[in-house]
C-alpha positions as CSV (number, residue, x, y, z in Angstrom):
1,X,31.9,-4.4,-9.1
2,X,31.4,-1.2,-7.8
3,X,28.3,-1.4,-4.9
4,X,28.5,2.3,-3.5
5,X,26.4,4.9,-4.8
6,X,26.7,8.5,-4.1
7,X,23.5,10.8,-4.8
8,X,25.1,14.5,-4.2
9,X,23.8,18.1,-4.5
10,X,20.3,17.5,-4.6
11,X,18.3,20.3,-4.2
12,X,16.0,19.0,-1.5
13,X,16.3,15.3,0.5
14,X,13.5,14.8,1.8
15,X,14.1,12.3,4.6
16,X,10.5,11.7,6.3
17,X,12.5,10.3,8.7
18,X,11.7,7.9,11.5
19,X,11.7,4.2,12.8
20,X,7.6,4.9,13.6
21,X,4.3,5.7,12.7
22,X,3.8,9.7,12.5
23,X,0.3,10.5,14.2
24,X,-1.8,13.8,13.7
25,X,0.9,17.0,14.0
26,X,3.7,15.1,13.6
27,X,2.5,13.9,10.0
28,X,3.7,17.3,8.9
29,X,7.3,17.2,9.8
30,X,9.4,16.0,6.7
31,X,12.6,16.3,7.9
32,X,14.3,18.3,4.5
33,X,17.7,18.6,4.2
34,X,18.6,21.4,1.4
35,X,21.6,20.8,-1.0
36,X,21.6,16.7,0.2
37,X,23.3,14.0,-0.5
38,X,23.2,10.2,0.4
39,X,25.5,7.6,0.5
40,X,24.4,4.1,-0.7
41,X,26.3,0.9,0.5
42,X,25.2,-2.2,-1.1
43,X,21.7,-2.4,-0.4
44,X,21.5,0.6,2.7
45,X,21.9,3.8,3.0
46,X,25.2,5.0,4.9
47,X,25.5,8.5,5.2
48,X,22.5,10.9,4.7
49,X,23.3,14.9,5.1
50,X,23.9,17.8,3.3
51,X,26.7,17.8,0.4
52,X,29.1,20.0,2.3
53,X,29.4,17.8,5.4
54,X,29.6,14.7,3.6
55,X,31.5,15.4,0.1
56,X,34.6,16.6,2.4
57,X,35.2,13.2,4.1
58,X,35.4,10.7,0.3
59,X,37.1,10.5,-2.3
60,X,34.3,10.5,-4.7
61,X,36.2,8.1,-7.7
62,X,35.3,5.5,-5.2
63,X,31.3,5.9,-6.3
64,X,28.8,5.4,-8.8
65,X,27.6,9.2,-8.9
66,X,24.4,10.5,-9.3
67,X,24.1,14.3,-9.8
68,X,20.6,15.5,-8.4
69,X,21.0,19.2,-8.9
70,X,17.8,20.6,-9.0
71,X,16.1,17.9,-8.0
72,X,13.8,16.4,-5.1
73,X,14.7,12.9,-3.7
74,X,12.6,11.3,-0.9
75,X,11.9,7.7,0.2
76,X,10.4,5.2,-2.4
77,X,6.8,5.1,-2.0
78,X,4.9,2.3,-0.2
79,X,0.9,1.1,-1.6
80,X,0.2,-0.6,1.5
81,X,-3.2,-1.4,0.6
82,X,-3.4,-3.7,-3.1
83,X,-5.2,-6.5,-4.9
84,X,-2.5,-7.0,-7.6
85,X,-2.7,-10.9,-8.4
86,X,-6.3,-11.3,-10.5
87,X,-6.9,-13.3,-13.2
88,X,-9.8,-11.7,-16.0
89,X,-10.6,-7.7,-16.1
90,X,-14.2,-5.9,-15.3
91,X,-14.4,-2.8,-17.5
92,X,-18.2,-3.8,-18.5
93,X,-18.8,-2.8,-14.3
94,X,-17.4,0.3,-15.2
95,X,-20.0,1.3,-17.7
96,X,-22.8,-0.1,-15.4
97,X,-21.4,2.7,-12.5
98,X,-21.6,5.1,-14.8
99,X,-25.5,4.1,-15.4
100,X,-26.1,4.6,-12.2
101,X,-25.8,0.8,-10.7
102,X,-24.4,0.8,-7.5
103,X,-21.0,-1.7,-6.1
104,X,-23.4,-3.9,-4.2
105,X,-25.8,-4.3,-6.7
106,X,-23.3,-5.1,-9.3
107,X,-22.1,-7.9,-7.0
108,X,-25.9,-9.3,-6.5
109,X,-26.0,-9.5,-10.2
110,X,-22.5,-11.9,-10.0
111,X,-20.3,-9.4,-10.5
112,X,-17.5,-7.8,-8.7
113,X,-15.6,-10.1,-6.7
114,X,-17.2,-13.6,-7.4
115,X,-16.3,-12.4,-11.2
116,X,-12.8,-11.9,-10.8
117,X,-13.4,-15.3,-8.4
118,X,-14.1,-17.1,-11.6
119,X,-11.2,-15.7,-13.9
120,X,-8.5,-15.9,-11.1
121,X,-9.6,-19.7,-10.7
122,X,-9.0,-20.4,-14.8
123,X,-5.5,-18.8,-14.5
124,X,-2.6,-21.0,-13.8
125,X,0.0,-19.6,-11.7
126,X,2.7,-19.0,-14.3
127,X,-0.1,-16.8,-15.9
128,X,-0.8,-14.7,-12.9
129,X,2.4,-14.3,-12.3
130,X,3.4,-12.5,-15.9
131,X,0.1,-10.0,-14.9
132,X,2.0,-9.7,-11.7
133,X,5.4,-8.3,-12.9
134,X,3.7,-6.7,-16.0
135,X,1.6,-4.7,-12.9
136,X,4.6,-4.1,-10.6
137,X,6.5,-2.7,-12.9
138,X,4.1,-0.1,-13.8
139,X,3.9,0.5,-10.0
140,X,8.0,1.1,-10.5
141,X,7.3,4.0,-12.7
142,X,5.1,5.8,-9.8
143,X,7.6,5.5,-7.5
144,X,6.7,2.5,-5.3
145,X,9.4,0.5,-4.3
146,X,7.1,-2.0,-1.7
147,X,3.8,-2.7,-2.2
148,X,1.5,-5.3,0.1
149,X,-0.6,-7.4,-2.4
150,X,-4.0,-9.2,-1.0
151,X,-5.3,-12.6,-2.2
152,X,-9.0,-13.1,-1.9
153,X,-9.9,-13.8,-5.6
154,X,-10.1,-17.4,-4.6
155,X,-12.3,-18.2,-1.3
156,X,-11.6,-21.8,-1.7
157,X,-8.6,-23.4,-0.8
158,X,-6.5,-24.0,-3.8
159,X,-7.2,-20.6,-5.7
160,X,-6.6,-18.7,-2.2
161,X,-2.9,-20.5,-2.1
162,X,-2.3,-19.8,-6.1
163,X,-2.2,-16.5,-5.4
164,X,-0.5,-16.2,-2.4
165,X,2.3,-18.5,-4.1
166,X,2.3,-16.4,-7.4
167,X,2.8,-13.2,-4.7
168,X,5.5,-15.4,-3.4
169,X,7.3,-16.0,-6.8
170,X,6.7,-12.2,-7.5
171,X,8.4,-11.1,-4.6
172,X,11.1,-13.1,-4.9
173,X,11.7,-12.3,-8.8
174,X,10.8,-8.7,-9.1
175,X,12.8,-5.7,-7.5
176,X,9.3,-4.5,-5.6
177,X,9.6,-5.9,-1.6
178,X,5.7,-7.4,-1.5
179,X,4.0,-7.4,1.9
180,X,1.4,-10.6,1.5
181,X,-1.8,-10.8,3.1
182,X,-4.5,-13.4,3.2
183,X,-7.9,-12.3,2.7
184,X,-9.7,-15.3,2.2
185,X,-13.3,-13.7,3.9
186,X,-13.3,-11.3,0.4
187,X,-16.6,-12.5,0.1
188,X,-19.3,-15.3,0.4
189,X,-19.1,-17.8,-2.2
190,X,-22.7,-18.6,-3.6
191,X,-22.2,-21.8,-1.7
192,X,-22.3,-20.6,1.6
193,X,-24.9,-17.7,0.8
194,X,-26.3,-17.3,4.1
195,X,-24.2,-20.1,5.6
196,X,-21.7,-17.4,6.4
197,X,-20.8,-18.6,9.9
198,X,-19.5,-22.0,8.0
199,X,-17.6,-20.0,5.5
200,X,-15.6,-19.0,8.6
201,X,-14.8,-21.7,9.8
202,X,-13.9,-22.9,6.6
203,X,-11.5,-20.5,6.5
204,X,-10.1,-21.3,9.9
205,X,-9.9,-25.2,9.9
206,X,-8.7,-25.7,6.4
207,X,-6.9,-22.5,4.4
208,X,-5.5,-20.8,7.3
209,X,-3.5,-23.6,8.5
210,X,-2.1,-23.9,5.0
211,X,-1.3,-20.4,4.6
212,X,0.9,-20.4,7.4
213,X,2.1,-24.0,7.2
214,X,3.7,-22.6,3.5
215,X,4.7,-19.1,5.2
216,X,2.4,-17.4,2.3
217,X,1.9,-14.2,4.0
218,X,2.5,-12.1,7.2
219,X,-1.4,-10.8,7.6
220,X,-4.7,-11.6,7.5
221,X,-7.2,-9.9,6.2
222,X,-11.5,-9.7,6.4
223,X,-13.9,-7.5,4.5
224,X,-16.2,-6.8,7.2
225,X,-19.5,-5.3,5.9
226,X,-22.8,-5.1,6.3
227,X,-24.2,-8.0,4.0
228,X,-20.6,-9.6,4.3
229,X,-18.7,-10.3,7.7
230,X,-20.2,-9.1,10.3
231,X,-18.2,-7.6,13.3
232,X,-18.3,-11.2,15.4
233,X,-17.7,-13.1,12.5
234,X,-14.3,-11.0,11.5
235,X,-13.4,-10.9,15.1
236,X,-13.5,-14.9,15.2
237,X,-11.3,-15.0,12.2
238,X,-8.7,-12.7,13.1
239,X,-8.3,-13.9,16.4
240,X,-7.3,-17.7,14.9
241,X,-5.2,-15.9,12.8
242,X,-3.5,-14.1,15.5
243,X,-3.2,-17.3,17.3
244,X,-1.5,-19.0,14.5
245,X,0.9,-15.7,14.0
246,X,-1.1,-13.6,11.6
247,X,-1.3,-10.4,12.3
248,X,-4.5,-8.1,11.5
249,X,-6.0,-6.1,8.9
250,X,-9.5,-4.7,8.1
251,X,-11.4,-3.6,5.2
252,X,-13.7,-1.4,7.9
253,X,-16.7,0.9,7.7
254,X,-16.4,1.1,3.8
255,X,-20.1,1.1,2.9
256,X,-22.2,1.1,6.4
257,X,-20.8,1.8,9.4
258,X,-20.8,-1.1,11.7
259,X,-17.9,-0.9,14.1
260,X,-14.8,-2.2,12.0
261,X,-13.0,0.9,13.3
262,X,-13.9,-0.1,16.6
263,X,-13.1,-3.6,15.8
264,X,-9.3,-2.8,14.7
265,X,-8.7,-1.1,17.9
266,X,-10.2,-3.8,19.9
267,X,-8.2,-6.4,18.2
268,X,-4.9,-4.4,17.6
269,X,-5.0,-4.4,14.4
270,X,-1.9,-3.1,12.0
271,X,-4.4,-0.8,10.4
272,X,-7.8,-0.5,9.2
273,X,-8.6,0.2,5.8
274,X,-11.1,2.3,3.9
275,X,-13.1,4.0,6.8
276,X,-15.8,6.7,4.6
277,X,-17.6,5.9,7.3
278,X,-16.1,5.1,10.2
279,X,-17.2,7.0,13.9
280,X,-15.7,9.5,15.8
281,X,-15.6,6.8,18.4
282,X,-13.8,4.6,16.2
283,X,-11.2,6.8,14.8
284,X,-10.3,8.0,18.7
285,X,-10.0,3.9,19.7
286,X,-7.5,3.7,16.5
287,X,-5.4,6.9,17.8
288,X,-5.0,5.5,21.2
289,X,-4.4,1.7,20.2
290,X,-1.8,3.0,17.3
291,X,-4.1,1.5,14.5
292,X,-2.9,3.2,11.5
293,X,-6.0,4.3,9.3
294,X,-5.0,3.5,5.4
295,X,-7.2,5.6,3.1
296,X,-7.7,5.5,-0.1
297,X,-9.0,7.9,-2.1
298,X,-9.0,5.9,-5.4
299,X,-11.8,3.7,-4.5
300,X,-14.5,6.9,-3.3
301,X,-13.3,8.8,-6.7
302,X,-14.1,5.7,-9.0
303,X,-17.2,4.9,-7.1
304,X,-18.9,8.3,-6.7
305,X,-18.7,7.7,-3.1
306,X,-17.8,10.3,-0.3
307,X,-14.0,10.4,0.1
308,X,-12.8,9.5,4.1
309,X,-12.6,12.4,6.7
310,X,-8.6,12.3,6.5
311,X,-8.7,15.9,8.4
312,X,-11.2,14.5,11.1
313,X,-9.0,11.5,11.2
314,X,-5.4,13.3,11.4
315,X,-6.9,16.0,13.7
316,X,-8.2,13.0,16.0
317,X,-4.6,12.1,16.8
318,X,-4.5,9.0,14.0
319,X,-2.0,8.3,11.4
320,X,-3.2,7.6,8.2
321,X,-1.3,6.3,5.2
322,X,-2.7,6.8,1.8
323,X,-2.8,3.5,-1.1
324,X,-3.9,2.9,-4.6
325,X,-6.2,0.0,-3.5
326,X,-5.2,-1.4,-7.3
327,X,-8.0,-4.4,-8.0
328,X,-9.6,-4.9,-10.9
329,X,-13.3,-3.9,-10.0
330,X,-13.6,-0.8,-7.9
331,X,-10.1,1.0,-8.4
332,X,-8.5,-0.5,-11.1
333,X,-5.5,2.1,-11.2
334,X,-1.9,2.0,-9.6
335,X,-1.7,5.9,-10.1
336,X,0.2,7.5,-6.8
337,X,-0.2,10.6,-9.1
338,X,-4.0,10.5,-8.7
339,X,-3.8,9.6,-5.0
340,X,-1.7,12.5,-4.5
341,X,-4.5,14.6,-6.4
342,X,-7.3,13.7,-4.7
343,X,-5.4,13.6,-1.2
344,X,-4.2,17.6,-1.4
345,X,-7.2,18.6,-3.3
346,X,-10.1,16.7,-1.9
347,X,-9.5,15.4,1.6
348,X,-8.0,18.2,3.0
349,X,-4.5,16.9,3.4
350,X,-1.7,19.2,3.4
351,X,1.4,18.0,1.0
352,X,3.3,17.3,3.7
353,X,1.0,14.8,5.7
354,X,0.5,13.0,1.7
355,X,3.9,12.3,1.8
356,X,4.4,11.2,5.3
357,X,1.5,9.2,4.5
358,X,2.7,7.6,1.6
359,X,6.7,6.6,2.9
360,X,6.9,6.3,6.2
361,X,2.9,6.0,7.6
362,X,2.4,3.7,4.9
363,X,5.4,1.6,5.9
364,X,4.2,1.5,9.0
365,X,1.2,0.1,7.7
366,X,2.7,-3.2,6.7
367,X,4.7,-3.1,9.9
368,X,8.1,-2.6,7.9
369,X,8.5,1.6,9.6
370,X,11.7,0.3,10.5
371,X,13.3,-1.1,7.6
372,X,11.9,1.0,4.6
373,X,9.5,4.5,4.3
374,X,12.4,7.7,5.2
375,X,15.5,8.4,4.1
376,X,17.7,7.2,7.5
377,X,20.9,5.9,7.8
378,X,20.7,2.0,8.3
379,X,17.6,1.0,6.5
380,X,17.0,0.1,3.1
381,X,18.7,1.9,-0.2
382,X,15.1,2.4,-1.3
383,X,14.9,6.3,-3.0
384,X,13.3,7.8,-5.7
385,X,15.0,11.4,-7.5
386,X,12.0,13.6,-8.9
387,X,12.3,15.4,-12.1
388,X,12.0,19.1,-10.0
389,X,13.6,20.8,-7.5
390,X,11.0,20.6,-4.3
391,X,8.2,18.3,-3.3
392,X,5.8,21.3,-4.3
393,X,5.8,20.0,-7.6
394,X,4.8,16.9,-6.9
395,X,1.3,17.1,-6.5
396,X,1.4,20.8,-9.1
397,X,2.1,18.5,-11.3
398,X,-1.7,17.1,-10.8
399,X,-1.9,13.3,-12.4
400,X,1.8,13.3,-13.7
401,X,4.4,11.3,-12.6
402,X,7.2,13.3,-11.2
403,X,9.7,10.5,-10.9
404,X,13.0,10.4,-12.5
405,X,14.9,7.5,-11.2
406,X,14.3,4.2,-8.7
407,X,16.6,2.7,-6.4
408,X,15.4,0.0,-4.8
409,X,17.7,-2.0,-2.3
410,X,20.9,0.2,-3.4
411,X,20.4,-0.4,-7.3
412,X,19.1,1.6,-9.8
413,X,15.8,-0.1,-11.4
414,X,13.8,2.7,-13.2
415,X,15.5,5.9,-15.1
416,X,12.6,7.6,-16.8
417,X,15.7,9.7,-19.1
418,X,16.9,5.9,-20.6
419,X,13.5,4.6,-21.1
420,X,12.5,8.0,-23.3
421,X,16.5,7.8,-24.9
């Protein structure tokens, strides 16, 4: 069987190469290589250059060939920042936004999360599995080719490991690389309704040591919020997750600023998520402790809200990575089309910094910079061919798909011409 792939005389390759994070400037280099072409060796990439340095040095008869004239390839897309594993739907919260009934309220009246709580618990784990894949491979058609999935539709013990165990399964069936976090402090349970301090604990004596007993997931995760976690009580958690190997995430300053940005830094966290409202102070402690700020510009669209200050952010000296934040109550897309949209058009972020933020920032975002996110000879086959001939088009063609084809881990798992044939 033949396991080399050749990808040759594509208009534009856009590498986005790097082993690292890219912070402020540096977001805008992309690293293009006009008339490209790759070589693919089982599951890496071998050779990366332009057609005439390459095509001279093979006999081509020895490759699977793919033709990208007039065509854009860059780096499969990560969503670093995802709630894909739910059980049940919340479309009746839509129309109560719309009304004018705002995310916390809706979850004082026992909706958002505890409702999804409720419907994840029902589902067994074959059956969140199926949503999974069914999910994933929309995700596919967009581009991504890893994507970190959170649990935190459980806050118990045995619903919390369900999901990370269907996440599991998921990544080990489905072509999609999954990065798995724990996020067992979503919420408080009604239990433990102003008992939060015992919710952590909870969380610390009895689920943690399971999730890492099993090897369910490689972060863990906290909502801190005003009328959630507070700042202490997400520190405490974190660090016993650090201790047992975790490393860190944040859902920070989403709603009211209260020093999750600061918190990240403190901590060194991976990255810190959300941020409409994190402070200047915050988002200088992330740029000088590395903390990549993930944005994500779904969530503010679908909730009316003010969208993050990605210039403020990037100008700061920060590297931000953009994700679909995909759940089933506030954001319930998996569009990298719309991202793309609202990133160029409504945060002030030049094409070139989306992308960086969306391969190899958001890579670096899950900790995986050096395996996956650019185009660079030794790191995973994972690339994506777009439909036109530079990476202009790609947010031009506002809310559209662009993509073509997907190889993920040197095979070719998505070709948009086959599915339409």
């Amino acid at each position: 069987m033949n396991n080399k792939i050749l990808i040759k005389n594509a208009n534009q390759v856009v590498t986005c190469s790097g082993s690292n994070q890219k912070k402020g400037s540096e977001m805008n280099e992309l690293h293009v290589i006009e008339d490209g072409c790759i070589i693919i060796k089982d599951d890496k990439i071998e050779k990366v250059g332009t057609s005439e340095e390459i095509l001279k040095d093979i006999d081509e008869k020895e490759y699977n060939i793919i033709d990208a004239k007039n065509k854009c390839v860059l780096p499969g897309f990560i969503d670093s920042h995802t709630h894909v594993v739910f059980g049940g739907y919340r479309a009746e919260e839509y129309n109560m936004r719309l009304k004018g009934i705002d995310y916390m309220e809706i979850m004082k009246r026992g909706g958002g999360i505890q409702s999804t709580t409720e419907a994840t618990k029902k589902a067994t784990l074959e059956e969140l599995v199926q949503l999974g894949i069914k999910r994933l491979d929309s995700m596919v058609s967009f581009g991504v080719t890893t994507v970190e999935s959170k649990s935190g539709y459980g806050l118990d013990l045995d619903t919390e490991i369900k999901q990370l165990e269907a996440m599991k399964k998921l990544d080990d069936i489905h072509p999609i690389d999954i990065s798995k976090t724990f996020l067992g402090a979503h919420a408080v349970p009604p239990k433990y309704k102003g008992k939060e301090d015992e919710f952590i604990d909870f969380i610390i004596e009895t689920v943690l040591p399971k999730v890492v007993e099993d090897d369910l997931a490689e972060f863990c995760d906290v909502f801190c919020e005003k009328d959630v976690f507070s700042v202490e009580q997400s520190r405490k958690l974190l660090k016993s997750a650090q201790k047992l190997g975790l490393k860190s995430k944040l859902h920070a300053d989403e709603i009211v600023r209260i020093g999750g940005a600061e918190l990240a830094s403190e901590i060194g966290a991976i990255s810190a998520d959300h941020l409409l409202r994190a402070s200047d102070q915050g988002i200088r402690m992330m740029a000088e402790n590395n903390v990549v700020a993930t944005l994500l510009p779904g969530t503010a669209f679908s909730l009316k809200e003010e969208y993050a200050r990605a210039r403020d952010i990037i100008d700061s000296g920060c590297a931000v990575a953009l994700a679909t934040d995909m759940n089933p109550g506030s954001c319930f897309t998996e569009s990298i089309p719309l991202v793309i949209a609202l990133a160029t058009l409504y945060m002030n972020m030049s094409i070139e910094e989306t992308i960086n933020a969306l391969t190899i920032n958001g890579a670096a975002a899950i900790d995986r910079a050096d395996t996956v996110g650019s185009i660079d000879e030794g790191k995973k086959a994972d690339i994506v061919i777009h439909e036109f001939p530079t990476y202009d088009y790609i947010p031009y063609h506002i809310g559209v798909s662009t993509v073509e084809k997907v190889i993920k881990n040197g095979k070719l798992i998505f070709d948009k011409i086959k599915n339409e044939a």
